[in-house]
N, C-alpha and C positions, 0 to 999 in steps of 0.2 A: 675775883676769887682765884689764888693761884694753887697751883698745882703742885704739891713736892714728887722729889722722887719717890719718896716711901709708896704715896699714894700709887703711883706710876707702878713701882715693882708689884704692889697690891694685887694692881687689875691686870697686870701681865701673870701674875703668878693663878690668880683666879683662870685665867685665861687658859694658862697652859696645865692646871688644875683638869679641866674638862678634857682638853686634848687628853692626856694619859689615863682618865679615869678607865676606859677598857683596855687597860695593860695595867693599873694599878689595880682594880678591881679582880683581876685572876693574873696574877704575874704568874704562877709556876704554868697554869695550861695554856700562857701565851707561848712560852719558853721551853715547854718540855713537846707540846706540840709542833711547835718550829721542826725542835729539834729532830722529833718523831719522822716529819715529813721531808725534811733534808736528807736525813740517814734513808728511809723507802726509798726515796729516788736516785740516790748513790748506788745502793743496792744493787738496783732494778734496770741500772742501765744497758740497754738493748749492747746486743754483742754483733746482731747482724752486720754486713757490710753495708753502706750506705741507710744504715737504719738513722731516724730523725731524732735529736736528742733537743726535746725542749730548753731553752736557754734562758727563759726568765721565771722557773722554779720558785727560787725564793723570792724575788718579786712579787709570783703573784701569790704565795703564800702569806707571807707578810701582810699583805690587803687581805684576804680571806680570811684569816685568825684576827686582824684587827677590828673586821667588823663582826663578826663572831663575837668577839669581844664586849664589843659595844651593845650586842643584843643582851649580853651578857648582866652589863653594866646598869643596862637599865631595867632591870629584874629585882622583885623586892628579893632579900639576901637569906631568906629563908629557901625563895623558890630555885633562888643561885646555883647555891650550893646542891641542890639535887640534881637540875638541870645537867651543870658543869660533871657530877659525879658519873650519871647517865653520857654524855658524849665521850668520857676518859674510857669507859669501859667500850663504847662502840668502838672509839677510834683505835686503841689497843688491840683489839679482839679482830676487827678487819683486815688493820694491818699485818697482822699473825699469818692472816691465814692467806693474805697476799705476799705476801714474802715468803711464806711458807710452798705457795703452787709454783713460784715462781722459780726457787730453790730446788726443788723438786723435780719442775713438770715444765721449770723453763716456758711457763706462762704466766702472767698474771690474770684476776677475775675479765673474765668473758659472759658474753650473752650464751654461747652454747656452756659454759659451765655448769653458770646457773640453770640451765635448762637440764642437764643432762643431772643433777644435783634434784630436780623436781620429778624427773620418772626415777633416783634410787631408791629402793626399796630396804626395810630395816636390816636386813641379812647382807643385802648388799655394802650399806652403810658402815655396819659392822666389822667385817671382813678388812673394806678398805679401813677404818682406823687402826685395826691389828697389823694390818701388813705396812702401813707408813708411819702409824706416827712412833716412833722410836725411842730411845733416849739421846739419840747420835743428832738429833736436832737440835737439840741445844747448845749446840758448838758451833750451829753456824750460824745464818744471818737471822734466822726466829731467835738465837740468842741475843744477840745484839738490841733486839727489841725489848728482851724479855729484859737486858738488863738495863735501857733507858726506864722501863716501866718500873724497877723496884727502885731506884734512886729515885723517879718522881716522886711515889710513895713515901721513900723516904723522907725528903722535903716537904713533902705534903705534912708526915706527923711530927717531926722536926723543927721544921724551918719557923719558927718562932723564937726559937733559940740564936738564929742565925741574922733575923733580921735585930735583935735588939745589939747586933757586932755596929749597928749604923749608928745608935744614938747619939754617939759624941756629935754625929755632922748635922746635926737637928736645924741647929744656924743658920745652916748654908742651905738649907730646904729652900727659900725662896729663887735663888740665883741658878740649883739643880733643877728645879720644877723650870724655871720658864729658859735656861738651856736646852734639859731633855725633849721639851715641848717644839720648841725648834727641830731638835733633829728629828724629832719622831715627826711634825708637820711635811717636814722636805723629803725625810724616805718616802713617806705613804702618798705624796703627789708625783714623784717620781715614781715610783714603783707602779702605781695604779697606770700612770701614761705607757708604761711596760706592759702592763697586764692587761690593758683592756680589749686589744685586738682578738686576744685569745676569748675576753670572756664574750667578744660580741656571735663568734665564732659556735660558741657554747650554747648562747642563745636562740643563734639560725638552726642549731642542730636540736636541740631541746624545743621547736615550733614546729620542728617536722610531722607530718598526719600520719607516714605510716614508714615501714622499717626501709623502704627502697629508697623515699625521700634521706633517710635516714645514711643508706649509704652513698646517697648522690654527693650531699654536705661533706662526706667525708673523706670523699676524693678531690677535693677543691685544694687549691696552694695555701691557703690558710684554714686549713683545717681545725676543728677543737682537739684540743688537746686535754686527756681527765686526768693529769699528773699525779692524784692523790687515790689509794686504794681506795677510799670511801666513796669520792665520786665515781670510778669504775664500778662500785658495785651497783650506786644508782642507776647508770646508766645502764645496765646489766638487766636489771629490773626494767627500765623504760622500755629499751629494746626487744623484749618477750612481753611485755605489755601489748607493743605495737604489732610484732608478729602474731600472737596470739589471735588480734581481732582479724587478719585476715584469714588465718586458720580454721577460726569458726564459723566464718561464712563459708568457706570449702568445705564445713566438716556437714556445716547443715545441708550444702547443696548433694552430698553422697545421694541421700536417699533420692533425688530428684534427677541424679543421670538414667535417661532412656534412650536407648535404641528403637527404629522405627524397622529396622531388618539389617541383614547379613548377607551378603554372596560368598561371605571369604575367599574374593579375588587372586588375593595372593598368599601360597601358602607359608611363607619363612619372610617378613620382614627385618631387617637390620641400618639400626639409626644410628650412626658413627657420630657423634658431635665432638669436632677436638675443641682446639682452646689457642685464641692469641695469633690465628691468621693471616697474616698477610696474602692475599693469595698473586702479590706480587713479586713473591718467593717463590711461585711455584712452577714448572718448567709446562703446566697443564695453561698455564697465562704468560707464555714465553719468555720466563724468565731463565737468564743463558747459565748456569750452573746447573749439573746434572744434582737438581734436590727431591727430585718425585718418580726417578726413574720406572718403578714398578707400575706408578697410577698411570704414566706414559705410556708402556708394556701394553698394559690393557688398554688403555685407548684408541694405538694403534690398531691392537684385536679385532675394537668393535663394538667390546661390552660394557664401557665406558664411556659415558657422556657427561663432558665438562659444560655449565650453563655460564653463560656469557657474561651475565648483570647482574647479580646479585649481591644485597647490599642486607648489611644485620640493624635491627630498627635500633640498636643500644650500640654503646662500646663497654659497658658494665655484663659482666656474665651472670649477676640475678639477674639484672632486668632481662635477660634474654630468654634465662630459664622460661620467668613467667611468660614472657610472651608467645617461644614457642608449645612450653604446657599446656598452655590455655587455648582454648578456641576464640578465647576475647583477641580481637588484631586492634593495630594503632587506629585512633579512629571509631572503631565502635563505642555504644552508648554502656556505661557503666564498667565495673573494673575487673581486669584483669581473674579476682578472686570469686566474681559473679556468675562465672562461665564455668563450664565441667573440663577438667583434664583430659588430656588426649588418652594414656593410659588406662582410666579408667573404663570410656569409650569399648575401646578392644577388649578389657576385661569382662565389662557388660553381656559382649557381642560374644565369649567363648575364646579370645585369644589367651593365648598363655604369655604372661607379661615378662621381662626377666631384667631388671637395670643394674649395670653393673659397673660403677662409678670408680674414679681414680682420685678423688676432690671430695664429693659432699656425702662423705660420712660423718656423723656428729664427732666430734674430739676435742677437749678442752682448753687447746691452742689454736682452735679454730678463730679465723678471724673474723669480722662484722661483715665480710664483703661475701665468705661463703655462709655465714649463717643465714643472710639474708636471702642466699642462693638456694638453699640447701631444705628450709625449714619445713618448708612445706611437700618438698618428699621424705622427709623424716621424724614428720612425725606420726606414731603408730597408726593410730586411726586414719590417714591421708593414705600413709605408706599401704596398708593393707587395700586400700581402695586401686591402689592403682597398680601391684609389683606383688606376680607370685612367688619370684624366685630372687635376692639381692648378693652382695656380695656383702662382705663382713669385715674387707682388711683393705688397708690403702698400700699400695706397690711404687719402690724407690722412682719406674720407669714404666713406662705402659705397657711394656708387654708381657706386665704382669698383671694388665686387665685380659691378657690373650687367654692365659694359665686361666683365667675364671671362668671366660668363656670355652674353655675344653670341657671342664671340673663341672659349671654348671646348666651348661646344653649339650645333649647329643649334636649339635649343629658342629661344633668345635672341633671335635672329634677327628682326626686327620686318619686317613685308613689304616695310616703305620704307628701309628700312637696307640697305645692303654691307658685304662683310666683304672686308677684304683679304687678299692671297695666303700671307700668311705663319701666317694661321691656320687655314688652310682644311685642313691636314691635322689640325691638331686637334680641328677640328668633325666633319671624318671619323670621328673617333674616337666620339664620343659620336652617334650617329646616332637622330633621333627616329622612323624608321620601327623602330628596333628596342625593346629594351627598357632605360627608361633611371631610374638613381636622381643626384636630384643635391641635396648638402648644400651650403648656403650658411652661411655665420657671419659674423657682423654685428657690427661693434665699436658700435652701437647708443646707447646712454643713459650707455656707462660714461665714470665720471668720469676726467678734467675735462668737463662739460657740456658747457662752451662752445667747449670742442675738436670738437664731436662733430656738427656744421652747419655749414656755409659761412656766415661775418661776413653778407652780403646777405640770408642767408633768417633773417631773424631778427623776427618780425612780434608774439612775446607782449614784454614788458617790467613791468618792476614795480609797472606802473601799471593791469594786466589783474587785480592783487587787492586790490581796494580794500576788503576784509571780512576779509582774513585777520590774523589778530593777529601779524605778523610784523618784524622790522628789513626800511629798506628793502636792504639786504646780501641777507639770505636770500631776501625779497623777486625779488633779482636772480637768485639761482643756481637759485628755483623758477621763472621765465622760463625761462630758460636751459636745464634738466631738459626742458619744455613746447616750446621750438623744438627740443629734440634728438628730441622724440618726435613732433612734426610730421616732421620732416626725415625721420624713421625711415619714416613712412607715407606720402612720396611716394617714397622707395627701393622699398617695396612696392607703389606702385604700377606705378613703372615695369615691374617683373617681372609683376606679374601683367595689365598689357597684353602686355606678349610674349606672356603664355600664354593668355589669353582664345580665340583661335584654334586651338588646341590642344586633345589629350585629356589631360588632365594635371589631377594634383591635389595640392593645395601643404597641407603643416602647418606650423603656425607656431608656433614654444614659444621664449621666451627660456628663458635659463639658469635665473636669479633674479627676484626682483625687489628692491629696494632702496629705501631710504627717502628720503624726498622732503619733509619739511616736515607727517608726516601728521597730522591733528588739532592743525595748527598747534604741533605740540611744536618745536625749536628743533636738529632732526636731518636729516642728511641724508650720503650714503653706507649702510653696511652696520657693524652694532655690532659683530657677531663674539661676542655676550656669552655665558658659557657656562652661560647663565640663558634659555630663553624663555618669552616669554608671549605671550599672543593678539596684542596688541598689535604687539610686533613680529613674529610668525609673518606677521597681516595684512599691514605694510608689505615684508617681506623675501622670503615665500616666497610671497603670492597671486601668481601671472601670469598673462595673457593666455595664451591657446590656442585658436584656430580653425584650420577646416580649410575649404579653398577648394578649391570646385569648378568647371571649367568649364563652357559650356554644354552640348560635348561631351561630358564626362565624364559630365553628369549624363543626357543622353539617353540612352548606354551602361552607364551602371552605375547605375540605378534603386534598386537593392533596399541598395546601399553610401551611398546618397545617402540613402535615408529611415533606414538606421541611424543615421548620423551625426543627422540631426534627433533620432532618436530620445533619443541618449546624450547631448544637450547639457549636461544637469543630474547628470548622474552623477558622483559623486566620483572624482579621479583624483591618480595621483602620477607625473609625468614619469619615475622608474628604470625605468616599465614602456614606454615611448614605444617600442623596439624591437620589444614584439608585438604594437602597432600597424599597424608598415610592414609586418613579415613578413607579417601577416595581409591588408592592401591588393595584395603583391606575389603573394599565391599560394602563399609558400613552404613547405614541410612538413618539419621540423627536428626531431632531439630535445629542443633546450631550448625550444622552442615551446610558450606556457602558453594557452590560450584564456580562462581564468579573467584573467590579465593584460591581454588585448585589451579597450580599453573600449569595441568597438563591439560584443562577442560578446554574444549570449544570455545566455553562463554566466560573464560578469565580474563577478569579488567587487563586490560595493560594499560591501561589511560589514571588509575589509581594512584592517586600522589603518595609517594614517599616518605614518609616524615622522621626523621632520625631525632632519636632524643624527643621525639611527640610536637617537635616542633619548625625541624630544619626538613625543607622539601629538596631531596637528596638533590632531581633532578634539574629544578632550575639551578642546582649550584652548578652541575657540572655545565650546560648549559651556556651560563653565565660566563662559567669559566673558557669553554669554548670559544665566545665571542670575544672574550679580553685575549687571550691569546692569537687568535687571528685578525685582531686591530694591531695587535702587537708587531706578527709578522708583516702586516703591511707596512709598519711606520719603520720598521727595519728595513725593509725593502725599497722605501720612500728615500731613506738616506741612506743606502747605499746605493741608490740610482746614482742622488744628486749628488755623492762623495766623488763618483767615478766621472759624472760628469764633469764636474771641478775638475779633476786632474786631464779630461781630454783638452778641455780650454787653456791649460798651464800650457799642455805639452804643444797647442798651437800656438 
């Protein structure tokens, strides 16, 4: 039985027949869709400096729409055409209004958007589409959209007109079917080999349990990428999905925070947490650049004790939140969201709570690293549980969280300062003759650097390292690092002139710390790598941690003052920083650990470490200890035996 060709074209045509049915089957919403999500991302491309700009876009759109397609294709053609109607009008309608925030507000769809879109209320609602949406929008890139969408339309009622322009080539259907079939097999196996890194990517983050996993995936080198508004918006929804569940186990646990009693030990607590640490920057951990001179000042004093060891259980500033929020530490049974907050705690007890943030206020350019940070003290119900007094506005530089702490505690108050009318019922609030906790957060060291100082105070430059083996580039950005942590330490100072008059006693713990150029290696930021070694545990997780006392405090509380001298050298891991305060405030609690408090008698120091919940800090340093003193010796070894060779030469 032989074969002709006819036959041959037949079954290649049949062949390439099914290859195209989900592109023949909805050509215009293969095509105007493409075209849709090419133009969004043209749009939308990031303006930051070193922002990431995905590169295989239409790659992997191409696969997305094709198999779209294909679900498409095999739908009876009744159910099609509703279907396909139904996605035109989502994917239109999304993309609107992500081009539109984006145009606008210089963000695209966020998890706080959508969140903050779920407490607007109808008057609010209102107001905002009277004051934005305009007619001046239609000239820009929501045009652009609006007018891909009324030529699709077009087509849409049209385009039967347009295809009977093809009839003459009817002929040639067999040879264009099984060409097109061709190129359209070779784009879609190439394109998907492009695409799929990203989608596995999509996967690991889409399996995450809850919003921390969530942002752990998405500090990794190959991160997911949701290039198209429609999947930002799901993932918007996933992400307040996941938040949510931990929210309502905190929200059930309110009514279950109890106190067992109060001394109110101390009257004025103050929790300074900056941000992006190195505390091998700091001149308080002998670093030769005058960048802490103030926190040195007081050192010398007396009223100032630097702690030796001190390591952050994360290099992510949610996960740190919760861990020092919480009274759950690394290691304990059940999660972080299972345990009552420290603030609540003091509010229970009678303290006046006051936080006054530079980062985690809700905003809808906020990104998934501080919404994850952020959520659970902002939301109403949490917030209320834990903060009787907040701040309302985020400050270019920090020492416009100073201005909030004058504005909303008497504590701030400087004896030559006024405070005008409009604050003074909020100073009412936080009253220093009573008992008072106040959390300050500090946008500190985090990058960009040279965001993080006012242009004028800028005194290091790349000519203060004349020994480091560096490009002058890096050069610049370790300047840069060095005036943001100068700048840091006269924000601190300002505060702790307010309080030097005062009975008050101030802790200080940045989140993390983060790397800096250390050992002149050619790094800076945070790796994320899911590999540690001493190395980086040193640059990422050592930080700075002192605790300031006043002269006051320290003629009052003698015996809290020589503890601290005491504990300076002891090992410690910030998750436990909660039974710190309880223990300085007096508070008597069931999750109260005295073994946890590093000023107590009975504090582990024998407690292993675990960074990232699984790297035990101290066998790395350790470890690393022993590799470098094998090391010196094997240098030592030969350069015995090098010197010896040259005595026997020279005899």
């Amino acid at each position: 039985m032989s074969v002709s060709v006819t036959d041959i074209l037949q079954l290649a045509e049949k062949a390439g027949a099914v290859v195209l049915k989900p592109l023949t089957s909805s050509p215009l919403f293969f095509i105007f869709m493409f075209l849709l999500g090419c133009a969004c991302f043209q749009m939308e491309l990031p303006t930051a400096k070193g922002a990431y700009i995905y590169e295989y876009v239409s790659e992997e759109l191409f696969v997305d729409l094709y198999l779209l397609c294909t679900l498409l294709a095999i739908m009876p053609q009744s159910l099609r055409k509703w279907v396909r109607r139904l996605l035109y009008v989502m994917m239109y309608v999304v993309t609107i209004v992500d081009v539109y925030c984006f145009e606008r507000f210089h963000t695209s769809i966020t998890p706080t958007m959508l969140l903050l879109l779920g407490e607007t209320n109808s008057n609010e609602a209102s107001e905002f589409l009277s004051s934005y949406l305009t007619i001046d929008v239609l000239w820009g890139k929501v045009g652009v959209v609006l007018a891909i969408m009324i030529v699709n339309v077009a087509l849409a009622v049209w385009g039967g007109r347009i295809r009977r322009l093809f009839m003459p080539f009817a002929e040639w259907r067999p040879l264009i079917v099984v060409a097109s079939s061709i190129v359209v097999a070779a784009t879609l196996i190439d394109c998907t080999i492009r695409a799929l890194p990203n989608k596995q990517a999509v996967a690991r983050l889409w399996a995450c349990h809850d919003i921390g996993e969530v942002e752990h995936a998405l500090t990794g080198d190959h991160k997911a990428v949701h290039y198209l508004p429609v999947y930002r918006l799901a993932f918007s929804i996933y992400a307040n999905m996941l938040a949510s569940q931990q929210t309502d186990r905190l929200i059930q646990g309110i009514d279950k925070v109890t106190i067992d009693s109060c001394s109110y030990t101390s009257t004025n607590i103050i929790l300074v947490i900056g941000e992006s640490y190195n505390r091998h920057h700091s001149q308080l951990y002998d670093y030769p650049l005058p960048t802490t001179p103030r926190q040195l000042a007081w050192q010398k004093r007396g009223n100032l004790t630097a702690f030796t060891d001190v390591v952050a259980p994360w290099n992510l500033t949610s996960f740190v939140f919760k861990n020092i929020f919480s009274l759950h530490g690394v290691g304990d049974k059940g999660a972080w969201c299972d345990y009552p907050l420290f603030p609540q705690l003091f509010r229970k007890a009678g303290y006046k709570v006051t936080f006054i943030t530079n980062q985690f206020l809700p905003r809808a350019k906020e990104a998934v690293y501080d919404f994850s940070g952020g959520f659970f003290l902002n939301n109403p119900l949490l917030s209320k549980s834990q903060f009787d007094i907040r701040n309302n506005s985020l400050h270019p530089y920090d020492d416009g969280v100073i201005k909030d702490f004058d504005q909303l505690t008497s504590l701030g108050i400087h004896p030559s300062d006024t405070i005008d009318d409009d604050a003074r019922e909020h100073v009412g609030a936080t009253d220093s003759v009573g008992h008072n906790l106040v959390i300050l957060h500090f946008m500190g060291q985090h990058v960009t650097y040279h965001d993080r100082y006012p242009k004028k105070q800028k005194p290091f430059t790349f000519r203060n390292y004349p020994e480091r083996k560096l490009s002058k580039r890096d050069k610049m950005i370790l300047a840069d690092y060095d005036n943001a942590t100068l700048y840091n330490d006269s924000v601190i100072g300002l505060l702790l002139d307010r309080l030097a008059n005062k009975n008050a006693i101030v802790i200080y713990v940045p989140d993390h710390a983060e790397e800096c150029f250390g050992d002149d290696k050619s790094l800076f930021g945070r790796l994320h790598s899911s590999e540690v070694d001493y190395r980086l545990a040193k640059e990422e997780f050592e930080i700075p941690f002192w605790i300031w006392c006043s002269p006051a405090y320290r003629q009052s509380h003698p015996d809290i003052f020589q503890m601290i001298k005491a504990a300076a050298d002891r090992p410690f891991m910030t998750d436990d920083l909660s039974h710190l305060l309880l223990y300085l405030a007096g508070i008597h609690c069931p999750e109260y650990r005295d073994s946890k408090n590093i000023l107590s008698p009975s504090f582990n120091m024998s407690r292993r470490r675990l960074i990232k919940d699984h790297f035990d800090y101290d066998r790395l340093r350790l470890e690393s200890k022993k590799e470098s003193k094998q090391l010196s010796k094997q240098e030592s070894s030969n350069l015995s035996s090098k010197r010896a060779k040259q005595v026997t030469k020279k005899r």
